[in-house]
N, C-alpha and C positions, 0 to 999 in steps of 0.2 A: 548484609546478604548472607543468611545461614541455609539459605536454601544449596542442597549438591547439585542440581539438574542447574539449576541458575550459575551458579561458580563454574560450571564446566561448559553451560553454554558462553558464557563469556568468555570463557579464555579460551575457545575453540575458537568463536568468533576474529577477536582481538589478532589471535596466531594469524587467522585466515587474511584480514586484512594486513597483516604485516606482510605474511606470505608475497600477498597480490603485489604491495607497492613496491618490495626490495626487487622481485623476481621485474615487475615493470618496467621500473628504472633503469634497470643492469641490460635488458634485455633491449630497452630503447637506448642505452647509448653506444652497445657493443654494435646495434644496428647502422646507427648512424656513423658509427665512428669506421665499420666497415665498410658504409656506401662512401666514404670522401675519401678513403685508402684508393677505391675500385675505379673514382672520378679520378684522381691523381694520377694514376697510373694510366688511364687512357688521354690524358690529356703528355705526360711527358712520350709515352707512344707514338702520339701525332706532332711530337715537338721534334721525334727524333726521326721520323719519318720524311718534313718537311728540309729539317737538315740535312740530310745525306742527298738531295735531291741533284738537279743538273751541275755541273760546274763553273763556276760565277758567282753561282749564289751561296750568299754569307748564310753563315748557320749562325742559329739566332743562342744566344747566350743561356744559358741553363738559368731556369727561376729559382729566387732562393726558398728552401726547402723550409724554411718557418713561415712564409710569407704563403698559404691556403689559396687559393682561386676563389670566390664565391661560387656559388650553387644558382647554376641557372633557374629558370623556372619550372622546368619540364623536371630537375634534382631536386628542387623543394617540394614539389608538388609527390615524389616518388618518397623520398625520405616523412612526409609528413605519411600518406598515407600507411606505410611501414608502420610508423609508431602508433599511431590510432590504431593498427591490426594486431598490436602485439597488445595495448591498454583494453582492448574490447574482449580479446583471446582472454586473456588473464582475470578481468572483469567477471567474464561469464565460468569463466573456474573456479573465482574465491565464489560467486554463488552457490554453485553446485559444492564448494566444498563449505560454505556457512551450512547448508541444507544436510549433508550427511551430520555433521560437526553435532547441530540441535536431536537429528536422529539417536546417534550413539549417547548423547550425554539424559536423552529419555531413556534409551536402555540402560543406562548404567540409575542412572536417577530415578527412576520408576520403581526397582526391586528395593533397594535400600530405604527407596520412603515405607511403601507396605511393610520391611522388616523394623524400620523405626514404628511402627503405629501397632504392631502385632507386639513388639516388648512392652509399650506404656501400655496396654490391655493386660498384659499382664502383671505389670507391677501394680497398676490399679486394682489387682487381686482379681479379675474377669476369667474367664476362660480363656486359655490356651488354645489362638486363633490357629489357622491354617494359610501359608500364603503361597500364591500360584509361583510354579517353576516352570523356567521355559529355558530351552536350550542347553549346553552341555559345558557353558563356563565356569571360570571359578564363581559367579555370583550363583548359575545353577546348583554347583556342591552348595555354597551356603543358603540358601534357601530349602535343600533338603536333610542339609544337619538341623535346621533350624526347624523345619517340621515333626524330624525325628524328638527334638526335644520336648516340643508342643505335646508329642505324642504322647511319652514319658509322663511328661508332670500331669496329662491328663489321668494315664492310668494309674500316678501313685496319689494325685489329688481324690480319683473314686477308692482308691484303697485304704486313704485313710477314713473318709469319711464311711467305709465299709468298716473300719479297724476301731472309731468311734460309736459308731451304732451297735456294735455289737461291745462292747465293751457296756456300756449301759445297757444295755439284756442279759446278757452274764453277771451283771452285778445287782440288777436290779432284783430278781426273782430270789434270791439268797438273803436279799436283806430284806423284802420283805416278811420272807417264811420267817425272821428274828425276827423284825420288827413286830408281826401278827402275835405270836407268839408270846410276846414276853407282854404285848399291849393285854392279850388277856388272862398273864398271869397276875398282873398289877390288877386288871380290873376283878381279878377271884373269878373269871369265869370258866380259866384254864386250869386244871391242875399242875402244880409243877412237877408230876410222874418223871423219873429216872429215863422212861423211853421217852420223853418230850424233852429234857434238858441232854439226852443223846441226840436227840433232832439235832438240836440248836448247836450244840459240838461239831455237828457231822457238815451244818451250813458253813460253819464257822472256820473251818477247815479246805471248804472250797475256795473261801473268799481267798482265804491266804493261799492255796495253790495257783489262784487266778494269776494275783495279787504280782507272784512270785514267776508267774509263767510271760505274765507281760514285760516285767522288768529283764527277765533273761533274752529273751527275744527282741526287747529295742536295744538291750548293751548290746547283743551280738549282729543287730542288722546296722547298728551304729560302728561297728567294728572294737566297740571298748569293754568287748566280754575276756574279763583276764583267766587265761586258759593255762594250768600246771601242767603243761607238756612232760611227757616221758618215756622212757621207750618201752612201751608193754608190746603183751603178747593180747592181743584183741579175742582170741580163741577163751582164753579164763576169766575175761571181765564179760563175755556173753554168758558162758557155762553159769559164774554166780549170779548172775541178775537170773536168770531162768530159773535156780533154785529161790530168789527171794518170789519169783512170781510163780511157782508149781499151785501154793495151796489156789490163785484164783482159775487156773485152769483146771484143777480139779473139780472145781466151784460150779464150774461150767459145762463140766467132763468132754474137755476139749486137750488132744495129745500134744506135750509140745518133742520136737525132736532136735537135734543137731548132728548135723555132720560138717565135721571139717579133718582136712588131713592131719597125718601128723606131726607133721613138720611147716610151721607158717610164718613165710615174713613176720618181723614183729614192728610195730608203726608207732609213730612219736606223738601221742595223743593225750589227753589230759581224762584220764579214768572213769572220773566221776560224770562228766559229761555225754564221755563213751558212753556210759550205762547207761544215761539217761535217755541218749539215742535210743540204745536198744531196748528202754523199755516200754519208751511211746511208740515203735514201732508195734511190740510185741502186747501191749495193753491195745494199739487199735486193730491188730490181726485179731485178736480173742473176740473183741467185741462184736467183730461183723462174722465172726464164726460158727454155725449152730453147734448146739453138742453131736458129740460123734463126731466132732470134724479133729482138724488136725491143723499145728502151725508147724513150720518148721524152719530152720536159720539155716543158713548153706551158709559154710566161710569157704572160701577158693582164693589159691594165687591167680593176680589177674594178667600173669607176668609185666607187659609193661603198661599197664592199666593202674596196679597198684593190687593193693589188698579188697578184694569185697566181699559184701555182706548182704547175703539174699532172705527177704524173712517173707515166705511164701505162706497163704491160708487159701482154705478149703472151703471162704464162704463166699458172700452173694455177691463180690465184683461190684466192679465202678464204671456206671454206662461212661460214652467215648467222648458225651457234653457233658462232663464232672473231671473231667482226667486231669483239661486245664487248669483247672481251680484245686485241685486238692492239697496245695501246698498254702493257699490264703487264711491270712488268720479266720476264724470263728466259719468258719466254712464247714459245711457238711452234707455231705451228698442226698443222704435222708433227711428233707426238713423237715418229718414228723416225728425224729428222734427226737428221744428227750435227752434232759440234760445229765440225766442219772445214767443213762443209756451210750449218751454222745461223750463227756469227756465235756472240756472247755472250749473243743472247737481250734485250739492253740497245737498242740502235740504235733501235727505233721509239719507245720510252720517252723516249731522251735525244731524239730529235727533238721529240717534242710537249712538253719541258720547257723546251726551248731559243725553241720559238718561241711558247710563252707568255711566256715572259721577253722577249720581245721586245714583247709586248701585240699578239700573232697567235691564230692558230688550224687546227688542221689536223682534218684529215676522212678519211675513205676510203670506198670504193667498191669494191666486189668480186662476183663471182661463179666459182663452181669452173667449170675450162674457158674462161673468156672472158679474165680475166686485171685487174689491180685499178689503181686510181688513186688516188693520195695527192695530196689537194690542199692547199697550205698556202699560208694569206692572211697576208700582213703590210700594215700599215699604211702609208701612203706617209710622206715626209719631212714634207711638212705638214700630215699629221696625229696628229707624235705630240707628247700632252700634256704639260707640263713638270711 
């Protein structure tokens, strides 16, 4: 018997009838045993009665007290009916309590079978079912943690399969333009010109940033990106990343600015990473910026926020159905970008992976036409936990 609704109606049952016959029993003989107490005592009444009576008459000797009278027939017939009232009473209760008994062990056995058939669906690899909640028990909580997780592996089972698709379209279009490429240099139809083996360089180069951008973002969404923590000053590792990226904003003739005070918590961060934040921040600010515009990096105490870092631009904003997704690998708001245009499609991803890893958090802020702000809080030096 592996069945729960079965095992609980059984020993619901089983209790029920033990219930009925102990409480029967006890209750039929305290009955009985009271009605021949109740007899005894109106019969030495009328012994002691007859005794005390005229004077002459002998009083009749005291019966001995182990020695029971029987039970006329008008006391058997009183005492039987008693006990049949108390075995019918009791009867008709172990029913009604069998009947609850099977109720409650359907409610309890009911939710557990559906959460038993909703896990072999998913270990069978199927979709991640839904199962109805009712009520406000502890099997209600587990039925909606259990939804909650259905939820979950739903949305990271479309993420990957989003994380996989795009993964062969970033890879695919690069290795073709090599593969094309070099197929008709072999064939002598291409010439191997210096600006054509700079193509095949410049492909060549994306693959390994891809390459390199996925590997950083599953060690750090796996948590095993090894990070050389230290205590900078976040003010000087923005200033030189901005000078290594000046000549493409001139490129662009797009301004970059920074203001931060003079004096700034300094935060326990790992440098090279920091940079890296800031400079897929500040390569996707430029991109969505037209010339004439302007980016700009706010650093502000956030007092007990921590340290942040605002990297505001002046271009075309992120309508309010993209806001969601902008942190999804290979995601991008213009699907008519291209990829020379878009980046890898990875860069906002590896930033918000990066500066959770740090026990940060980052945000954004947009609207189409006004232009968007990324703001990302990190912890200061004294306060990160060990």
């Amino acid at each position: 018997m592996r069945s729960l609704r079965a095992r609980l109606s059984v020993a619901f049952v089983l209790i029920a009838i033990l219930h009925t016959v102990l409480s029967a029993t006890f209750a039929s003989y305290e009955a009985h045993r009271a009605f021949r107490q109740y007899v005894e005592r109106g019969e030495e009444h009328e012994a002691r009665t007859v005794g005390s009576g005229a004077p002459g008459v002998s009083i009749a000797a005291p019966q001995d007290p182990m020695r029971r009278p029987p039970f006329g027939a008008r006391e058997v017939l009183f005492s039987s009916r008693i006990r049949n009232g108390i075995w019918g009473a009791t009867l008709i209760a172990a029913g009604l309590g069998v009947l609850v008994a099977l109720w409650i062990a359907g409610r309890i056995g009911k939710p557990v079978a559906e959460l038993t058939r909703a896990t072999r669906a998913i270990a069978r690899g199927g979709p991640a079912p839904f199962v109805p909640v009712t009520g406000r028990d502890e099997l209600a909580e587990l039925g909606q943690a259990f939804n909650q997780m259905a939820a979950q592996l739903a949305a990271e089972e479309q993420q990957r399969r989003r994380l996989f698709a795009g993964i062969a379209h970033e890879l695919r279009t690069p290795l073709a333009v090599i593969q094309g490429t070099l197929e008709g240099m072999l064939d002598r139809v291409v010439e191997p010109t210096p600006e054509r083996i700079a193509g095949l360089h410049s492909q060549a180069l994306l693959l390994k940033r891809l390459i390199t951008d996925l590997r950083d973002l599953s060690l750090a969404q796996a948590g095993q990106l090894q990070l050389n923590r230290r205590t900078i000053d976040i003010s000087g590792v923005v200033r030189e990343t901005l000078e290594a990226m000046a000549p493409l904003a001139d490129e662009r003739t797009v301004a970059l600015r920074v203001e931060a005070p003079a004096h700034l918590s300094p935060v326990n961060a790992d440098p090279d990473r920091l940079r890296q934040v800031v400079q897929n921040l500040v390569e996707n600010a430029l991109r969505h910026t037209p010339a004439g515009g302007e980016v700009r990096i706010l650093l502000q105490d956030g007092d007990g926020d921590g340290i942040r870092m605002a990297v505001a631009d002046t271009g075309s904003g992120i309508g309010a159905e993209d806001l969601p997704h902008i942190f999804d690998h290979f995601y991008r708001a213009d699907a008519s970008r291209t990829r020379r245009s878009g980046g890898t499609g990875m860069g906002l991803a590896i930033v918000k992976s990066l500066v959770e890893a740090h026990g940060g958090r980052v945000s954004v802020e947009s609207a189409p036409g006004v232009g968007s702000r990324f703001t990302v809080t990190l912890p200061r030096a004294s306060q990160e936990v060990s």
